[in-house]
C-alpha positions in Angstrom: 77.1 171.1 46.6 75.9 174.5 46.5 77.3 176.2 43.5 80.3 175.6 41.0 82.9 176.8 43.5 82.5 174.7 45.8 82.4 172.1 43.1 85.8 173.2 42.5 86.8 173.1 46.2 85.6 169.6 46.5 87.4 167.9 44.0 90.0 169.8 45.0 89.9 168.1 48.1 89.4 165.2 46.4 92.8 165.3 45.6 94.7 166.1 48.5 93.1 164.0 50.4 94.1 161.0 48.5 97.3 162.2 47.5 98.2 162.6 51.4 96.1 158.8 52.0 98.9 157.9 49.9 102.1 159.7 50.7 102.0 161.5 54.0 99.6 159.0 56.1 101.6 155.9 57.4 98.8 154.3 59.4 99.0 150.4 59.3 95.3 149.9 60.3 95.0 151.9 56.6 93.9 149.3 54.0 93.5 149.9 50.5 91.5 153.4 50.2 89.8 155.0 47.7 88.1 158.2 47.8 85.0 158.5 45.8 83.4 162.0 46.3 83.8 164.5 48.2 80.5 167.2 48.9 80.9 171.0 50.8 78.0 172.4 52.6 76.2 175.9 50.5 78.7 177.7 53.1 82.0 175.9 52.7 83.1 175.1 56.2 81.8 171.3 55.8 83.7 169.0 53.8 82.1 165.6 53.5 84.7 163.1 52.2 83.3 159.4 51.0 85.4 156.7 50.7 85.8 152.9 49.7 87.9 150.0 51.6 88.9 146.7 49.4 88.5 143.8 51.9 85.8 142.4 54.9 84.0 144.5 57.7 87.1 144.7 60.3 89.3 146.2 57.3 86.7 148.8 56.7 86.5 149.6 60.7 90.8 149.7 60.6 91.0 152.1 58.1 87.7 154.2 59.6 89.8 154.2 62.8 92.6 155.4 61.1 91.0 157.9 58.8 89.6 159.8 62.1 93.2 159.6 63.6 94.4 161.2 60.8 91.6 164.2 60.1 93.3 166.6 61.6 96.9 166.2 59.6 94.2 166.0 56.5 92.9 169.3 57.4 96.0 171.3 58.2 97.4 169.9 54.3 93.8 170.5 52.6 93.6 174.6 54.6 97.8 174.7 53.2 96.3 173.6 49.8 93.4 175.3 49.8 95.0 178.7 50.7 91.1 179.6 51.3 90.0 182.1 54.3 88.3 179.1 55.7 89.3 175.3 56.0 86.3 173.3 56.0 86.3 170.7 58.8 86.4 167.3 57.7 84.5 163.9 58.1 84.9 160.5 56.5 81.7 158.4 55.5 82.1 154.9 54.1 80.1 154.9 50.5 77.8 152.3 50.4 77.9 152.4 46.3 79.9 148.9 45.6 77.7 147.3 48.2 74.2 148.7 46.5 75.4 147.8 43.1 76.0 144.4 44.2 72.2 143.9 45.9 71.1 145.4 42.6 72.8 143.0 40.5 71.8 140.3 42.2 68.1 141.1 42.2 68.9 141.9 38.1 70.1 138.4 38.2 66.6 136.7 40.2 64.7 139.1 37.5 66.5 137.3 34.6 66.2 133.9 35.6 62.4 134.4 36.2 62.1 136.2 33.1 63.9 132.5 31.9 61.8 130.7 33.2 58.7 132.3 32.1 59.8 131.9 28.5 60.4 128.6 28.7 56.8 127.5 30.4 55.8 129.6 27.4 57.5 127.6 24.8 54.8 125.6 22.9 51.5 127.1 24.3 49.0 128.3 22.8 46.3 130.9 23.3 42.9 129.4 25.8 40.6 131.6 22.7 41.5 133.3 19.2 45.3 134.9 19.2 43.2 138.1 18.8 40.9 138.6 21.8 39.5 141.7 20.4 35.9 141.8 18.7 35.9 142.6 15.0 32.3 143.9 13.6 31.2 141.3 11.5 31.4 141.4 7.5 27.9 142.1 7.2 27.9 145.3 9.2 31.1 146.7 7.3 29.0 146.7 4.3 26.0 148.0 5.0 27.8 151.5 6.0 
């Protein structure tokens, strides 16, 4: 986003956009939708619109197919909303966000357990030299300074 107005403008279509997912749009293909951010171009004519689907891979193509069906009745209720000079055009993107947080927990997950299992080879081992590896000057040099 390029600037607080269009900050502004963005959530605004935030809003509409799910409040007319919700009311206005009676597409059965639609599954259970939820839009996540929305970001302008610098000039305001782009409106990029991400959004999540509950459910498997032909639930997320359904409601994509549904959500381009419907761009244009989106459009016509965000430029009425809007009451701007210029309606951005609209496209839909599917946020990846649920499905990167899942990868990431998983490898958080593989990163405990070997941090597990580490500790426990660790349990009852001791050190191959002295438990401090670092040379010390010996008494006799301490006190001739």
């Amino acid at each position: 986003m390029a600037g607080p107005r269009n900050a502004k403008v963005g959530d605004r279509i935030k809003v509409v956009v799910a409040q007319m997912l919700e009311r206005r749009v009676k597409d059965p293909r639609l599954g259970f939708v939820t839009i996540t951010d929305v970001r302008m171009t610098g000039d305001g004519q782009q409106a990029s619109v991400f959004y999540t689907v509950m459910g498997d891979e032909s639930a997320r193509a359904e409601t994509a197919a549904a959500l381009k069906s419907a761009t244009g009745l989106i459009r016509s209720e965000v430029g009425k909303q809007l009451g701007t000079r210029i309606t951005p055009s609209i496209e839909f993107y599917l946020d990846s966000v649920p499905e990167t947080a899942k990868e990431i927990e998983e490898l958080l997950a593989k990163a405990r357990a070997a941090d597990d299992a580490v500790a426990a080879q660790s349990t009852g081992a001791t050190y191959a030299g002295d438990a401090d590896p670092y040379k010390k000057p010996h008494e006799d040099e301490a006190d001739s300074e």
